[in-house]
C-alpha positions in Angstrom: 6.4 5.0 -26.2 9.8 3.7 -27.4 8.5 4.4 -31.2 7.2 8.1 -30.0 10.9 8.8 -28.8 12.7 7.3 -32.1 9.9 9.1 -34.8 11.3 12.3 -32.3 14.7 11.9 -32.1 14.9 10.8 -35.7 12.7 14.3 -36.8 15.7 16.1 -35.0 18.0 14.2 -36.8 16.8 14.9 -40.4 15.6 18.9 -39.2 19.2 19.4 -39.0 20.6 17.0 -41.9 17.8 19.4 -43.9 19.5 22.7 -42.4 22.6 21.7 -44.2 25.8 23.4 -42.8 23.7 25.5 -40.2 23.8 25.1 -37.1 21.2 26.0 -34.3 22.5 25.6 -31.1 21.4 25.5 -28.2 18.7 24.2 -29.6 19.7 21.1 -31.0 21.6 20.4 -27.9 18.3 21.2 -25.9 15.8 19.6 -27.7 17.2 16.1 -27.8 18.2 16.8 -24.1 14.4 17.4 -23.3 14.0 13.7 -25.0 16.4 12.0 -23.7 15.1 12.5 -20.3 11.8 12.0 -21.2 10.1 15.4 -22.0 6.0 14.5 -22.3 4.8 18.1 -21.9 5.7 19.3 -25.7 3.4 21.8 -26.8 2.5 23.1 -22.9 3.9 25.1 -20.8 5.4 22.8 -17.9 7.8 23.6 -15.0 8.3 27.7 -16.9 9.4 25.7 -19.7 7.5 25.6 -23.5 9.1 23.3 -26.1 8.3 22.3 -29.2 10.9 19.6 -30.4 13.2 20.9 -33.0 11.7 24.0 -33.3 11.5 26.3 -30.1 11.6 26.4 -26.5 10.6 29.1 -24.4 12.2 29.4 -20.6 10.3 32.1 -18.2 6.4 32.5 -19.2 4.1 33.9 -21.8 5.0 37.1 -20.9 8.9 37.3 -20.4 10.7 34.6 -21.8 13.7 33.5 -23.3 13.0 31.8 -27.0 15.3 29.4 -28.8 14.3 28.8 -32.2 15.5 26.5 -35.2 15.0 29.7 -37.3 18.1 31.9 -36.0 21.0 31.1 -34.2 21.7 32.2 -30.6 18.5 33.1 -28.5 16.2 36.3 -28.1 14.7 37.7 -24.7 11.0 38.8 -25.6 9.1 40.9 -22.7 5.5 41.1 -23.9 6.0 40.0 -27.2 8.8 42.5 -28.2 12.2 41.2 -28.4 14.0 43.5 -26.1 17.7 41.4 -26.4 18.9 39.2 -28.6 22.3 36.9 -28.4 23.2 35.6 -32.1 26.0 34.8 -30.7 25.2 32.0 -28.1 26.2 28.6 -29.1 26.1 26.7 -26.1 23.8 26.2 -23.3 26.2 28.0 -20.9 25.6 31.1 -22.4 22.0 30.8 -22.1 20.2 33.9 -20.1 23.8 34.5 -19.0 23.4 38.4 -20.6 20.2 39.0 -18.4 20.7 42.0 -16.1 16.6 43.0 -15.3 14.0 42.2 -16.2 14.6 38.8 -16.5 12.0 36.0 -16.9 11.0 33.9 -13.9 13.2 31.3 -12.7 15.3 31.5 -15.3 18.6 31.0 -13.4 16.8 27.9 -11.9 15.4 26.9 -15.1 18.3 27.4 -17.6 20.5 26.0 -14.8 18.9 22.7 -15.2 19.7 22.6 -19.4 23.5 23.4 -18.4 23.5 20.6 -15.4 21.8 17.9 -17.4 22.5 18.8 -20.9 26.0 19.5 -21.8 26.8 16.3 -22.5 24.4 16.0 -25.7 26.4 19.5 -27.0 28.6 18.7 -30.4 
């Protein structure tokens, strides 16, 4: 299990080394947050949460859902798979789903609020 968590954190690691001057927060910040405290449902959806490590996670549920990605910056909002909002401009968790007047996925506040409690501390 120890080896699982180093191969991950180190494929983190080297994504970003590989992204050069980039960077993809909150991602980042999320990602190793998820593996720090264990995260074993990668690939599933698990507590309105779907993460892939280094690459996306998606708060709400398949069909309304916030989605971080490695591939912008910021996050998008995406309501049956059109992006209805999009936030470029978030860099830190704290900003995450903050923009969200309706129509907002479920238990996001509950969900996101649990990356800004346990997760700020892995931010740059």
């Amino acid at each position: 299990m120890k080896t699982i968590r180093i191969l991950l954190i180190f494929s983190a690691v080297m994504s970003q080394v590989c992204q050069g001057e980039e960077h993809q927060e909150p991602l980042r910040t999320m990602s190793g947050c998820l593996i720090m405290h264990n995260w074993s449902s990668w690939g599933m959806w698990r507590f309105n949460v779907y993460a892939l490590a280094s690459e996306k996670i998606l708060i709400g549920n398949i069909d309304n859902y916030f989605l971080v990605t490695s591939s912008e910056p910021g996050y998008k909002h995406v309501v049956d798979g059109e992006t209805i909002a999009q936030f470029k401009d978030a860099e830190s968790i704290q900003e995450l789903g903050s923009e969200c007047k309706e129509n907002c996925p479920l238990n996001y506040q509950k969900r996101t609020g649990w990356f800004k409690r346990r997760c700020t501390s892995f931010q740059p």
